[in-house]
N, C-alpha and C positions, 0 to 999 in steps of 0.2 A: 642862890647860885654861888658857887664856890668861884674866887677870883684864881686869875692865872698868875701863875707862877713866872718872875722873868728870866729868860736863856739865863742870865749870868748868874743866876740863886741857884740855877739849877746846878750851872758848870761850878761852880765853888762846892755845893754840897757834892757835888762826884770827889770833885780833887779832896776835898779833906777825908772823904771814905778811902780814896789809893792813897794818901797819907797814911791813916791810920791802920790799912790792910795790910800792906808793904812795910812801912819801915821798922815797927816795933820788931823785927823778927831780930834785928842785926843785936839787940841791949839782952845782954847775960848768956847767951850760948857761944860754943867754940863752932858752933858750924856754920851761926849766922855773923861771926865775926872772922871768920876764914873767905864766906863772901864777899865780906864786906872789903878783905884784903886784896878779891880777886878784882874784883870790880871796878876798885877806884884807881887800881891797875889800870883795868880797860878806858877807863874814864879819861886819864891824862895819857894814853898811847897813844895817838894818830893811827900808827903803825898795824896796830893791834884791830882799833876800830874802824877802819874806813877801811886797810888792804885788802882784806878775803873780797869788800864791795865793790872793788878799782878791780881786782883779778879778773870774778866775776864780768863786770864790762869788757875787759879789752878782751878776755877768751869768747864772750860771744860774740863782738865786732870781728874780731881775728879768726874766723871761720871761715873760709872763704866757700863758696859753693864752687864744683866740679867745675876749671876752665874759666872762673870769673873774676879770677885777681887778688890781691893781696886780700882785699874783704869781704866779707860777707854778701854787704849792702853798702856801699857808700851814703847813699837816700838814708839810712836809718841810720848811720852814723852820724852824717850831717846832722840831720833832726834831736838825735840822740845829747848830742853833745849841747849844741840849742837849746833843748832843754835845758839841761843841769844848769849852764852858765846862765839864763835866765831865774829861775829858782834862787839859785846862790845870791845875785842880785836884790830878786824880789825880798829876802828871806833878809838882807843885811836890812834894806831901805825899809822893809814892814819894821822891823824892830827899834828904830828909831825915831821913825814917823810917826807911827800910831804911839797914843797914849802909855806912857809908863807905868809897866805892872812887876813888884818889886816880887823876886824870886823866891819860890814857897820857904827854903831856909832862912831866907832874910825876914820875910813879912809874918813867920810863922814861929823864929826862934831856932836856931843851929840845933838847941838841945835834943830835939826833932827827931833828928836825922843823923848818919853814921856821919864821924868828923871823915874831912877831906882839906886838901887845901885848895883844891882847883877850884873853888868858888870865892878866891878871895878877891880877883879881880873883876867877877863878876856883878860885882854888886851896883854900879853905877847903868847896868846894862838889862833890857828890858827881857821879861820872860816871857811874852807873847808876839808872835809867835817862836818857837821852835826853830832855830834853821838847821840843825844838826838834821834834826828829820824832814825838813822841805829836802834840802841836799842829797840823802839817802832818799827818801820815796823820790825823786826825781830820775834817780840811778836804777834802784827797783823796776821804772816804767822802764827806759830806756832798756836793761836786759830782757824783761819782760816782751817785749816790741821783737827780739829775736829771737829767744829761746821758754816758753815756761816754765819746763823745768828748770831753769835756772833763774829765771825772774823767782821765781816760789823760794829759791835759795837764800838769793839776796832778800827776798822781803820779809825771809825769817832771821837771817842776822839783823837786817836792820830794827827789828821789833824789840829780837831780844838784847843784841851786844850794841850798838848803838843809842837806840831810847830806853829803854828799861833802866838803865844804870843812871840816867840821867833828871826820873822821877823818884829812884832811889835814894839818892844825897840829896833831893829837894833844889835840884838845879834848874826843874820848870815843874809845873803842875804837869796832870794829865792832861787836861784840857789846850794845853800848847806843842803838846806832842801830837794831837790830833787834830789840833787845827793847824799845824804844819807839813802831817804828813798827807792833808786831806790838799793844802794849799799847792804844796809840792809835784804831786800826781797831778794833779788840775792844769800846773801850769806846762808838766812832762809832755799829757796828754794833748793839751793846746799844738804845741810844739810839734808833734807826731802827725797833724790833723790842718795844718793853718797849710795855706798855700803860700810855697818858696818860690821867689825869683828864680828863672831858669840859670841864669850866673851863678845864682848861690847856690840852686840842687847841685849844677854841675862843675862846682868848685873842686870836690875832694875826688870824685870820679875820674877831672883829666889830672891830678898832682898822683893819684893811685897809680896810673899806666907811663906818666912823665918824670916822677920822683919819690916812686916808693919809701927808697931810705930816708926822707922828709918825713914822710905820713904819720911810718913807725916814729921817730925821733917827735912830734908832734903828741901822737897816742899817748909816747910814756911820758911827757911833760905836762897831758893833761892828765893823768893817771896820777904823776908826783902832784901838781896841785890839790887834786882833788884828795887824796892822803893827808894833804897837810890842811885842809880846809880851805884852800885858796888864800891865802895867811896874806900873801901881797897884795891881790886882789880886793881882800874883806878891809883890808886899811886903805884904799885909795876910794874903797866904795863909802866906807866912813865915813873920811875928809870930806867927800863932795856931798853927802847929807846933812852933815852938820852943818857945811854949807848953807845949803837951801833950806836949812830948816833956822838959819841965824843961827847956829850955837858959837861961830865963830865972825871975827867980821864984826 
């Protein structure tokens, strides 16, 4: 009887095949070093990599149906938003909490992978899971919840200008990109599906008819965070992990 093989022999022999599939491409050509230029572009934009997915959101929340208000849904706003900023949480606190796994360019060798410098302060920072793509798939759901055609939009940026670039330079294996976009959706979905206190459904439904110009003014503050990766946010969520986990203290 042939013995089983375990999950993680399994997930390491994937990740070093998208190693080996992927990044040889970028060493002696002008067109896999023209990508490589583009990419790590994408890689250190914000701007670049999250906007089209912030658009996407607020154009499907900013729909209103025929006589029903500033939104679409307020319910799926509410929830929408729920999501991500749980995600974004989850996604800081997994990766500090759980066991440290040192990032495929570090644990593998730079020479690997196309240089970048965006990984130079990553190194003290755990590579599983993923929050770029918790983040993103959470966002994915949330449009998704309102329009498919447009969830199908975002979750094709998100696949390809978001995570793809990300197991390109060796900034997480594959295996953290899919366990984050799998974590992300899960917890979207949660969020879309749990039952909300009637206060909190109907929080943004009476500020929608009472203080529109709020709402708006709100949307694109969480539209700019979510751009920037929540940057204030991901450092207070830090502090109080390291916290609880004694790194400080």
């Amino acid at each position: 009887m042939s013995e089983r093989v375990p999950l993680m022999d399994l997930l390491h022999t994937m990740d070093l095949a998208a190693v080996g599939l992927i990044n040889p491409y970028w060493l002696g050509t002008n067109s896999g070093q023209a990508l490589t230029s583009v990419l790590d572009l994408v890689l250190r934009a914000n701007t670049m990599k999250m906007g089209p997915l912030v658009l996407l959101l607020l154009y499907s929340w900013l729909q209103p149906r025929s006589g029903s208000g500033l939104l679409r849904s307020p319910d799926l706003v509410t929830r929408g938003a729920l999501g991500i900023l749980l995600a974004l949480v989850a996604g800081r606190l997994s990766q500090i909490l759980l066991p440290m796994r040192a990032r495929p360019r570090f644990a593998l060798g730079e020479a690997l992978f196309p240089p970048t410098d965006y990984a130079i302060e990553l190194g003290d920072w755990s590579s599983m899971p993923s929050d770029h793509a918790m983040l993103a798939a959470s966002i994915v759901v949330a449009v998704w919840m309102v329009s498919r055609r447009l969830g199908l939009a975002a979750l094709a940026w998100s696949l390809i200008v978001v995570c793809a670039p990300r197991v390109y330079f060796g900034v997480h294996y594959l295996s953290d990109i899919l366990a984050g976009l799998a974590a992300g959706a899960g917890i979207a979905l949660l969020a879309f599906h749990a039952p909300l206190p009637a206060s909190v459904a109907g929080l943004l439904h009476r500020a929608e008819r009472q203080a529109p110009a709020l709402v708006i003014l709100g949307l694109m503050m969480i539209g700019w965070e979510t751009i920037n990766l929540f940057a204030t946010s991901r450092r207070i969520l830090t502090l109080v992990a390291r916290l609880m986990n004694g790194h400080i203290g």
